[in-house]
N, C-alpha and C positions, 0 to 999 in steps of 0.2 A: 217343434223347430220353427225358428222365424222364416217366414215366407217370401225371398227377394226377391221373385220374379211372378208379375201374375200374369196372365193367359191375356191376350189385349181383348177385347170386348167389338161386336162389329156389329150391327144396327142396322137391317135387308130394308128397305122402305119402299114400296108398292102400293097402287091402286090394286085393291082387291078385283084382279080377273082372271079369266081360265088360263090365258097365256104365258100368264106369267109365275104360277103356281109350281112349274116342274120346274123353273128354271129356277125361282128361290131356294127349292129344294138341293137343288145340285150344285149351288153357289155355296148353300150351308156344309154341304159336306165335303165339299173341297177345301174351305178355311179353316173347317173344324181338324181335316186331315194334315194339315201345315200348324197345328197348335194353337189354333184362335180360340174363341166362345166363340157365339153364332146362333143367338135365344131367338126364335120365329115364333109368332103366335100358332101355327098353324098345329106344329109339334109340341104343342103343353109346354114351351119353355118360360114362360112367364107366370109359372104357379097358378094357386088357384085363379082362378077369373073375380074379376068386382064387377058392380053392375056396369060402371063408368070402365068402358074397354080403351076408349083413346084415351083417357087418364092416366090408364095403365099404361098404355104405349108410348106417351109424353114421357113417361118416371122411367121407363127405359133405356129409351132417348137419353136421359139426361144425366144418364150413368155408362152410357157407351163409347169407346174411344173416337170408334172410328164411324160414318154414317153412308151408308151406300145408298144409293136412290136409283131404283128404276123405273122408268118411264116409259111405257107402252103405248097403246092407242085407245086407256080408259084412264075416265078420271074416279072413278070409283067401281061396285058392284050393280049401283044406277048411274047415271048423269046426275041425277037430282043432285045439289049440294045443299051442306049446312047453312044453317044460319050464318050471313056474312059473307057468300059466296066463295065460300074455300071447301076445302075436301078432308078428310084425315089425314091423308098421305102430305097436303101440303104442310099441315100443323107439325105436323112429325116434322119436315123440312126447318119451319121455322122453330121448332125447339133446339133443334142441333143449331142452326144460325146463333141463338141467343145463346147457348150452352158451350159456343164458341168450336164445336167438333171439327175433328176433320174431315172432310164433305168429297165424298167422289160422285158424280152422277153420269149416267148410265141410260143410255137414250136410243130406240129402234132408229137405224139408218133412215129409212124411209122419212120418219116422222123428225128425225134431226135436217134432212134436206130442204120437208118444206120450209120447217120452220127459220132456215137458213131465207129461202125465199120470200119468205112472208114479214121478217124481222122489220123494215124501213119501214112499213107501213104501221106496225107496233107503237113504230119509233114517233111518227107522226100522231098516231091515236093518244100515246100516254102524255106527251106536249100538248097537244091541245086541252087535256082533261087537267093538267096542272096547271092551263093557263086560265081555264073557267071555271077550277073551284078555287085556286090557290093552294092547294094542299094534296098530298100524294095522297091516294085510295085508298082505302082500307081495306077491300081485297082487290088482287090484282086480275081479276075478271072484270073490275067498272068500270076501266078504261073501254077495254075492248069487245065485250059482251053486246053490245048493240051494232057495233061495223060487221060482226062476224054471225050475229042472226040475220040480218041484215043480207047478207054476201052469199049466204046459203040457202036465202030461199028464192034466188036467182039463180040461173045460169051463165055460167063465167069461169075462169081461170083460177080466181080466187076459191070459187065453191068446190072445185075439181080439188084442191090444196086443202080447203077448210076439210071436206068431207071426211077424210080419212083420220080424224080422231075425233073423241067428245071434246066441245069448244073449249072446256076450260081448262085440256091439256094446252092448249096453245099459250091460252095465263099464264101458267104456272113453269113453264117454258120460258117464258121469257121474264119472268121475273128471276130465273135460277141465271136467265144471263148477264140481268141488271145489277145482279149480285157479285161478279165476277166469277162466278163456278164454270170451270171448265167441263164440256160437258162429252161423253165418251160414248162411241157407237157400242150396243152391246144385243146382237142378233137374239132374237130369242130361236130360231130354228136351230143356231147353232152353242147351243147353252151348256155344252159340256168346256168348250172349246174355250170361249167367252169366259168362262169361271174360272179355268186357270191362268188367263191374261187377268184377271182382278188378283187373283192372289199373287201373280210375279211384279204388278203394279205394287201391292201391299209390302212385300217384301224387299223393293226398292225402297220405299219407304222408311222400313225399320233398318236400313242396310247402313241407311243415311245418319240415322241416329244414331246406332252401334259406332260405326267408323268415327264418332268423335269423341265417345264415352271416355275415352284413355288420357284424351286431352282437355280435361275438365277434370281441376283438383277438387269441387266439391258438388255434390247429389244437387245441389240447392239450384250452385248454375245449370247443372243439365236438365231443370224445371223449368229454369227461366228459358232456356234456349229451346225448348219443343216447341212451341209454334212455327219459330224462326225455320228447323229443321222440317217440320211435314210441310210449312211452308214453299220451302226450297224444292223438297221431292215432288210436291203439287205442280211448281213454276218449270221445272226442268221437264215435265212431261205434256204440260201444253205448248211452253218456244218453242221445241221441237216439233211439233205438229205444225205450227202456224210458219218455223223456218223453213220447214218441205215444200210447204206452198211456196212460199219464194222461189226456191230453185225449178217448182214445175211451172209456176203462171208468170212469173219474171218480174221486172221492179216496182209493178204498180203495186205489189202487195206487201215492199219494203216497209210502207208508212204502219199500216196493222202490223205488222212486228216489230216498229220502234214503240208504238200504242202500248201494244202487248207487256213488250218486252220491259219498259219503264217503270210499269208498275210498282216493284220492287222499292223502288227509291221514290217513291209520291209520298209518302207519310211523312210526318212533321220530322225534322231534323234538326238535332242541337249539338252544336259547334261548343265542344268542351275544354277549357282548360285545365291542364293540370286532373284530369280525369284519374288517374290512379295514387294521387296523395291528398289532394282536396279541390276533390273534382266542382267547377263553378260553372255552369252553363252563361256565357258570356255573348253568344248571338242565336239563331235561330232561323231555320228557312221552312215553308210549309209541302217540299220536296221538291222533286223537279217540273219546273215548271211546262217545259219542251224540251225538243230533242232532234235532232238531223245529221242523216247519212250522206256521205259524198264517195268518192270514186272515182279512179282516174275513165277521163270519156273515154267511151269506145274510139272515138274519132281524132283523138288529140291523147298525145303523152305528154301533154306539158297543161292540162285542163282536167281540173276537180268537176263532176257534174253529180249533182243534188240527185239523188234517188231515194230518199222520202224525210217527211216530215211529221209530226204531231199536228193536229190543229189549231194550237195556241200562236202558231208563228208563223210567221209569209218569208223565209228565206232567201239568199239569190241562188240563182239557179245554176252557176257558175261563178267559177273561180281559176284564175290563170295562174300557174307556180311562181311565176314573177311577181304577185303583186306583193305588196307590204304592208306590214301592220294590218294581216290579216289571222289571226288569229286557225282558221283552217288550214290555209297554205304553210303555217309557219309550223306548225305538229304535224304534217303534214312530211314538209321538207327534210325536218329534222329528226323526223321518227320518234318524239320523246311527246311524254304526256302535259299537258301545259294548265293551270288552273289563272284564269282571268278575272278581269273584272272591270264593270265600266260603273263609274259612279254615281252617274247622271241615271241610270237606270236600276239602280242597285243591284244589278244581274251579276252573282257568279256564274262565268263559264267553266266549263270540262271540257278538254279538246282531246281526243283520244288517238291515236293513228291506230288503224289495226292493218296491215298488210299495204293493199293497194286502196282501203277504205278511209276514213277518217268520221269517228263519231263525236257527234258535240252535244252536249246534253246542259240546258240552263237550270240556275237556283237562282231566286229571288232572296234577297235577305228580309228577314223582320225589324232587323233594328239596323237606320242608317249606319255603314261604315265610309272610310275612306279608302284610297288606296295604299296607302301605308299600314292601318290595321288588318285589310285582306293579307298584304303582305308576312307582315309580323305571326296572323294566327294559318300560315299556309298548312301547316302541318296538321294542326286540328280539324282545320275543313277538309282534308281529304282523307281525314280520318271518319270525320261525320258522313261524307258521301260516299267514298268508294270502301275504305278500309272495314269498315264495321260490317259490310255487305260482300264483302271480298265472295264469297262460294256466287251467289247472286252474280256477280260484276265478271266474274273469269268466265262464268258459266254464258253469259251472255257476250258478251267479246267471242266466245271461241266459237256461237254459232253466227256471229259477224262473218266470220272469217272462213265459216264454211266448215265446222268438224266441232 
């Protein structure tokens, strides 16, 4: 009988160490027990052995849907690393990157704290290292590898931070954040517990998929649209995380969740006509450029005040409901969504109102228009920006607005 449904395939990725041995184990048999595959080296799932064992593990990789990464406080079974200063575990990372998987990573509290603290100076280290070789590294230990031997064989704050893993977890660390992976606490004391938060995570995932199947008339488009959807279930579970901070540390951390949150819509965008009978891409923006939140003040009910921005823009910081030909005030006033444009700058605006907020979000165009062609193709550009990201776009509005 032909076989339409296969078992999805899920990919455990570890530094070989003691700690993390039981908790692979009880991850596998949790997934295994919701209907996944769950092939681990440790259990003969990978047939016989060849001599080349990461080979094996890369060809794994590179047949597995889904790719879990855990990170502890070893970079391998030694420190020593390979040639090129990477690890196994990291190679595995980078085959699913190229193999395009979907990526959850899975990181010891502890060791996700420092690295929260330690991250600016990263920030600093990998900047300098591309402004004196010109060219990014070819492992992500050469940036940092000399500050942090260096850092540890002093005493200090830094070494008290560095200590608690081998250094080139801190690499590999921060290259999974350079990447955009969102990266998720997973205790290993408590690894029963842990395992079934990844499988109701996983399961949200497929939940996302499922709930559109019905609404897609052919196999082909539901091919085309998987990224879009693990996509979305990836996005939906990190805003939420970065939107709680909002409500606990309060507006200075609005700007990392317009950051965050934009992401969605930064990839090239092309403004179509006539898209469902002879569809001609007609202009094109290389996504959103910036973005900014406003808010009636605490202080004032007749004053908008700016509570975060993207980096690419210096905003005003205020706005009075009386003023005009303001573009904020005026979506704003009106409650309705507004698409703009100034020609001098080639900038489309999105002026969004959501409640008591108002979001503005810029596109650059690629090909001069004027304000009569913005005009004319309105309906296309808000098809290019907002409509075609519609789950993205409500999804992100609704934690504007707080739910």
């Amino acid at each position: 009988m032909f076989q339409l449904i296969n078992k999805t395939r899920i990919f455990i990725s570890s530094a070989y160490e003691n700690d993390l041995k039981e908790p692979r184990k009880i991850i596998k048999k949790q997934l295994e027990e919701n209907g996944h595959e769950v092939p681990i080296f440790e259990d003969g799932d990978f047939g016989t052995w060849e001599k080349d064992t990461l080979k094996q593990c890369l060809d794994v990789v590179s047949v597995c849907d889904i790719f879990v990464l855990l990170i502890n406080n070893k970079s391998g079974a030694s420190s020593r690393l390979l040639d090129g200063n990477v690890t196994p575990t990291y190679l595995e990372y980078k085959a699913a990157l190229q193999h395009n998987k979907h990526i959850l990573v899975f990181v010891s509290p502890f060791v996700k704290h420092n690295f929260t603290l330690l991250r600016k100076e990263f920030d600093k280290l990998y900047k300098t290292y591309q402004e004196t070789h010109h060219r990014i590294p070819n492992s992500p230990f050469d940036p940092l590898s000399e500050w942090i031997n260096s850092e540890l064989s002093q005493e200090g704050t830094f070494k008290d931070l560095l200590a608690l893993t081998d250094p080139f977890v801190w690499a590999f660390l921060y290259e999974v954040y350079r990447n955009g992976n969102w990266v998720y606490d997973f205790n290993v004391a408590r690894a029963e517990e842990q395992a079934k938060n990844i499988s109701s995570m996983l399961s949200t995932t497929l939940r996302s998929v499922v709930g559109l199947v019905s609404e897609r008339e052919q196999i082909e488009e539901l091919k085309g649209q998987a990224s879009y959807l693990l996509a979305y279930a990836d996005y939906t579970l990190q805003l939420l995380e970065i939107r709680n901070d909002v409500s606990e540390n309060g507006v200075e951390t609005w700007s990392y969740f317009l950051e965050q949150g934009t992401r969605f819509l930064r990839g090239p965008l092309e403004i179509i006509q006539a898209r469902d009978i002879n569809p001609m891409a007609v202009n094109s923006s290389n996504g959103c450029f910036a973005a900014s939140l406003y808010t009636i003040d605490k202080d004032s009910d007749r004053m908008l005040s700016l509570v975060g921005s993207t980096d690419a823009i210096d905003p005003d910081h205020f706005y009075n409901l009386d003023e005009k030909d303001v573009y904020v005030v005026e979506a704003y006033n009106n409650q309705v969504r507004l698409i703009t444009f100034r020609e001098e700058k080639q900038m489309l605006y999105v002026t969004e109102p959501l409640g008591n907020f108002v979001l503005c979000l810029h596109f650059k165009l690629n090909v001069p228009w004027n304000v009569n062609q913005v005009k004319a193709y309105e309906d296309e550009i808000q098809y290019a920006i907002i409509d075609q990201h519609e789950y993205f776009f409500d999804y992100f509005k609704g934690l504007i607005l707080g739910g």
